[in-house]
C-alpha positions in Angstrom: -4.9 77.6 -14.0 -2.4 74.6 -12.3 -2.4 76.1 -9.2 -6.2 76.4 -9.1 -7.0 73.3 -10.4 -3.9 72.0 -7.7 -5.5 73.8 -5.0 -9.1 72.2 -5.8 -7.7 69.2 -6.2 -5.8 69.3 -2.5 -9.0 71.4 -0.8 -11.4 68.5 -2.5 -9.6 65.9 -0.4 -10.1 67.7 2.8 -13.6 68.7 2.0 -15.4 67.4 5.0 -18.8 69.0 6.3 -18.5 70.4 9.7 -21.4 69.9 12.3 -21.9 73.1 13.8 -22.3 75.2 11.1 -18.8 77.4 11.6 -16.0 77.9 8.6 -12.6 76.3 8.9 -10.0 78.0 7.9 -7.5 76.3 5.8 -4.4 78.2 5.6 -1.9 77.5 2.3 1.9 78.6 3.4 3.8 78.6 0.5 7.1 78.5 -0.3 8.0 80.4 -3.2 11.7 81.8 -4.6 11.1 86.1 -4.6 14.4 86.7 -4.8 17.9 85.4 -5.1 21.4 86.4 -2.6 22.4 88.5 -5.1 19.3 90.5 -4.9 18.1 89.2 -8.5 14.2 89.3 -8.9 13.0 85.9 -10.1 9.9 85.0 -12.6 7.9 84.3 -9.4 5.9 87.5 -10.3 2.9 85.3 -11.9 2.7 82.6 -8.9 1.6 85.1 -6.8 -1.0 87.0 -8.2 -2.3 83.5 -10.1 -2.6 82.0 -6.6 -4.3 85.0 -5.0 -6.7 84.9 -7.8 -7.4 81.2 -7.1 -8.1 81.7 -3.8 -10.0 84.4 -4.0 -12.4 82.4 -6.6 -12.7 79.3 -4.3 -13.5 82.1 -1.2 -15.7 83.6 -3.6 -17.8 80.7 -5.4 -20.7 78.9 -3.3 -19.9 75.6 -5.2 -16.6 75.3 -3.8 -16.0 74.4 -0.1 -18.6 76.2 1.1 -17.6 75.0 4.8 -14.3 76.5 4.6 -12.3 80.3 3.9 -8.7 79.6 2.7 -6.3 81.8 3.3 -2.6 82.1 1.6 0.3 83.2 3.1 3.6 83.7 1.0 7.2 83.3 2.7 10.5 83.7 0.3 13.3 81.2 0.1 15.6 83.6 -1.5 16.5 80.5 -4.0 18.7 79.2 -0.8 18.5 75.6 0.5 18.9 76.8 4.3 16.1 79.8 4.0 13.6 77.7 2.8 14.1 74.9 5.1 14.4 77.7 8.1 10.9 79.2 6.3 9.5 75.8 6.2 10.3 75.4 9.9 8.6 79.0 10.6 5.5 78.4 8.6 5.3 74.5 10.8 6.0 76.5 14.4 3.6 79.7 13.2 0.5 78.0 15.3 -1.8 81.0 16.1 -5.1 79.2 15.8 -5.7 75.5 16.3 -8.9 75.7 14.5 -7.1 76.1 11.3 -5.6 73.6 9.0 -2.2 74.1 7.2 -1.0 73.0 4.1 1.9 73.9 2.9 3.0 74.1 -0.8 6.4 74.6 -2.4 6.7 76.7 -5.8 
């Protein structure tokens, strides 16, 4: 329920009607501990799915930003300082479509 009502919250902002008609894609990379150097799952096993399901209702529901599809991409930070700045570098340089509009979210 936060992260959906955060994501509504953050895609309300940018809601903006495009002229010709065609979806924007707003792509969420998010930052998110899976696992730690020692290999020890963390209780990051609800973010995910809770996330996916949020996006999947905004995609979903005609009421909601019906000018854009969002998208979610996950990267893991392995609970390290260094991998999650080197992720957040990635998910900044990762620039396969300059139609799209990144946000990206730390969990």
């Amino acid at each position: 329920m936060v992260i959906s009502t955060c994501m509504l919250v953050l895609l309300t902002i940018l809601n903006f009607n495009k002229a010709n008609g065609e979806k924007t894609e707003l792509r969420f990379h998010t930052l998110v501990p899976l696992q730690s150097q020692n290999n020890r799952v963390l209780s990051s096993d609800s973010i995910i799915p809770a996330a996916i399901m949020a996006v999947d209702d905004i995609n979903n529901s005609p009421d909601y930003l019906p000018d854009y599809n969002v998208a979610i991409k996950f990267a893991d930070t392995q609970c390290d300082a260094s991998e999650g700045t080197w992720q957040l570098i990635k998910s900044i340089l990762a620039t396969s479509d300059d139609n799209a509009t990144k946000i990206i979210a730390f969990l």
